[in-house]
N, C-alpha and C positions, 0 to 999 in steps of 0.2 A: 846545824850551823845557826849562830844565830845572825840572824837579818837585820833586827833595831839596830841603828845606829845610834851614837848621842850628839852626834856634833853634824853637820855638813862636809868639815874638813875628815874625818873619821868618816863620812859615807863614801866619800870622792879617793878615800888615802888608797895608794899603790894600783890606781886604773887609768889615769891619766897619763898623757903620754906626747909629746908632739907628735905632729903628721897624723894623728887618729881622725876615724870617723865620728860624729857624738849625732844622734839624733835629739832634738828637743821638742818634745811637745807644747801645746797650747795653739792659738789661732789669734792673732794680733795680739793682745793684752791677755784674754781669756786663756786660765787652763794654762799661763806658763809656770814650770819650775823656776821661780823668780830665784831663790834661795841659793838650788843646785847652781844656776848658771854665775852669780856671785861666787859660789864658789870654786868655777871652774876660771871664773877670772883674777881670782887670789892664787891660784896656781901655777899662775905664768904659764901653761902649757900653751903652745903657737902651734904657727901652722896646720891648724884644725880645717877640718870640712866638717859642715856643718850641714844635717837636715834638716827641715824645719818650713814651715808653709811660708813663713817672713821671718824677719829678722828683729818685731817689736816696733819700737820707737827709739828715736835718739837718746840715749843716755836711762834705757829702760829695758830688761829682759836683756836677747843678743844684740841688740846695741851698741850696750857694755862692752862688749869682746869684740865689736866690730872698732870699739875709739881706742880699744888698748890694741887694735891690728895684730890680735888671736888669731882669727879667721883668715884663711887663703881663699876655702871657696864655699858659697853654697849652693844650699841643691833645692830651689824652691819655687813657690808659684807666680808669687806676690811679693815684689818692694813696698810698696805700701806705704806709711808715713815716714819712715825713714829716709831721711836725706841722704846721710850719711853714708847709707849702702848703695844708692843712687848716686851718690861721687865718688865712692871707690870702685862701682863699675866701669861707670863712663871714662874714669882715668887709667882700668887698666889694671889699678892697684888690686881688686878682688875678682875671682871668676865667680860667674853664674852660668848655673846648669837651669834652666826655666824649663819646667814641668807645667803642661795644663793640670789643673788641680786635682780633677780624678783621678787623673793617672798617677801623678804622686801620692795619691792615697793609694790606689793600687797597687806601686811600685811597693811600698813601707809589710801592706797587707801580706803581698806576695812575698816579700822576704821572709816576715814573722812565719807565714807556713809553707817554706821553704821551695818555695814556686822558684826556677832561676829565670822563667820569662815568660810574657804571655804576650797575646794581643790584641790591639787595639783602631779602631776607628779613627781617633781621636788622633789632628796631628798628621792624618795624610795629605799629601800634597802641597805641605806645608815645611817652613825650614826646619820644624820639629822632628820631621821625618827624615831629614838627610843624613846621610851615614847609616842608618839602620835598615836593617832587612822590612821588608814590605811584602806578604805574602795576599795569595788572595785566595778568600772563602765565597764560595757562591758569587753573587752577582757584584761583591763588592773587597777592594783593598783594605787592609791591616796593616798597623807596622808594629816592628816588633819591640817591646820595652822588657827591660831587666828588674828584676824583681832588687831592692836595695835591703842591707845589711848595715848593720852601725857597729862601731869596737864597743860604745856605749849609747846604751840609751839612756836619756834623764826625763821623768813623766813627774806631773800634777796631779794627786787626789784627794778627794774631799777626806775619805776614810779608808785606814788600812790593818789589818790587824797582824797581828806577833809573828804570823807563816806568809805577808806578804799579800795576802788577798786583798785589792780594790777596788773602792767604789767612788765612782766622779758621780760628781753634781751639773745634771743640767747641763749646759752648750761647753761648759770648760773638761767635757769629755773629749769633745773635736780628735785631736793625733792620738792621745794621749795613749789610747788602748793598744789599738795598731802601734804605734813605736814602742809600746812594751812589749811585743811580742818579737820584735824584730832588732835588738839589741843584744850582744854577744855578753855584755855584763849589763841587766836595766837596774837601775835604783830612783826611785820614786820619794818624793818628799811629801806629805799627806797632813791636811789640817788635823787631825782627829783621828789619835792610835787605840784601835779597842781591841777588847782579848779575845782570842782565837775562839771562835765559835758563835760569835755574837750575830754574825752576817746567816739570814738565811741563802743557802748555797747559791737559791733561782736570782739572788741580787747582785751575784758578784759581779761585775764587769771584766776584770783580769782577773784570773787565779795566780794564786800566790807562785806555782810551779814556774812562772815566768821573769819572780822578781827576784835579785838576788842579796838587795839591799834597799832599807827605806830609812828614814828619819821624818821623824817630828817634827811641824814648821808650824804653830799655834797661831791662827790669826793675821795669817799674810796678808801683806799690803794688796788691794785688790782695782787696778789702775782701770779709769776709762779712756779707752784710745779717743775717743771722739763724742764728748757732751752735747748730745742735743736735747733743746729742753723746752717749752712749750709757754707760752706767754701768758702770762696773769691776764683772768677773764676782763677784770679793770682797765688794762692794758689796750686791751683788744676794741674794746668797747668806746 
């Protein structure tokens, strides 16, 4: 089968769906499928749950699909600079499932290798913990967290070649890898498509076996959530 796709609309066509799960990778600005998620919001598909550590910035990454009210709920660590998901909670408008952040990497991990639950430290004794089983090991409580699954996943990579094999760049690795493993269809949108075989195997990050579709995004737009920048020595002086 082949996996390239040519277009965005062409990698996203006939998996979208309302009411789906869609995992997205990246870590505030870093390592999102800017691209994919444009084009999950050309799609009109609604009432999405959505994973993802945050939701971006207003009018940037999921956002976007939180101003066009895509989104019902998500499943994440961190609001973050977003106002926007900050007033659709308070109002009701959006549910949040808040994960401590390990554990939502765990949760994502644990799906990808088909774990349906483990447990954890983290989050007992805490509102975190209500509703779930709480077992005890040794001298100390667990509670118990579910390993999560997506209908789709959509990842960021630096490089991918012709069978789906990638390679991220540095900290825009973050989800990226785990949500490709734990996605029922993943498709990845990758700066730089080379030909199969190029990648020494000891480099690859995801093996291709995981991805089912990718496309070409040359030179994505590459945002800073938050500019800090250091004062001219003249300045200072």
């Amino acid at each position: 089968m082949r996996k390239v796709k040519s277009s965005v609309a062409e990698a996203l066509a006939d998996v979208l769906a309302d009411g789906m799960t869609i995992m997205s990778g990246g870590f505030g600005l870093c390592g999102i499928p800017e691209a994919l998620i444009e084009g999950i919001e050309a799609s009109g598909a609604k009432g999405l749950t959505v994973i993802s550590n945050n939701a971006g910035v207003d009018g940037i990454g999921l956002g976007r699909l939180l101003a066009t009210r895509q989104i019902r709920k998500m499943v994440s660590s961190y609001v973050g600079e977003n106002k926007l998901f900050a007033e659709q909670y308070l109002s009701g408008e959006l549910e949040l499932e808040f994960n401590p952040q390990g554990t939502l990497a765990e949760r994502i991990r644990a799906g990808g290798a088909g774990i349906p639950a483990f447990f954890t430290k983290t989050g007992v004794g805490t509102l975190i913990a209500e509703g779930k089983e709480v077992r005890r090991f040794g001298q100390d409580d667990y509670v118990m967290e579910t390993g999560l699954v997506a209908d789709v996943s959509v990842v960021h990579a630096w490089q991918g070649d012709h069978e789906g094999n990638l390679v991220y760049r540095m900290t825009a690795r973050n989800f990226n890898p785990i949500m490709a493993t734990a996605g029922k269809v993943t498709i990845a949108e990758v700066e730089e498509l080379v030909e199969t075989g190029t990648f020494d195997p000891d480099h690859i990050h995801t093996p291709g076996i995981f991805v089912d579709r990718l496309v070409l995004v040359p030179e994505p737009r590459k945002h800073i959530e938050q500019r800090t920048v250091r004062q001219r020595h003249e300045e200072v002086a």
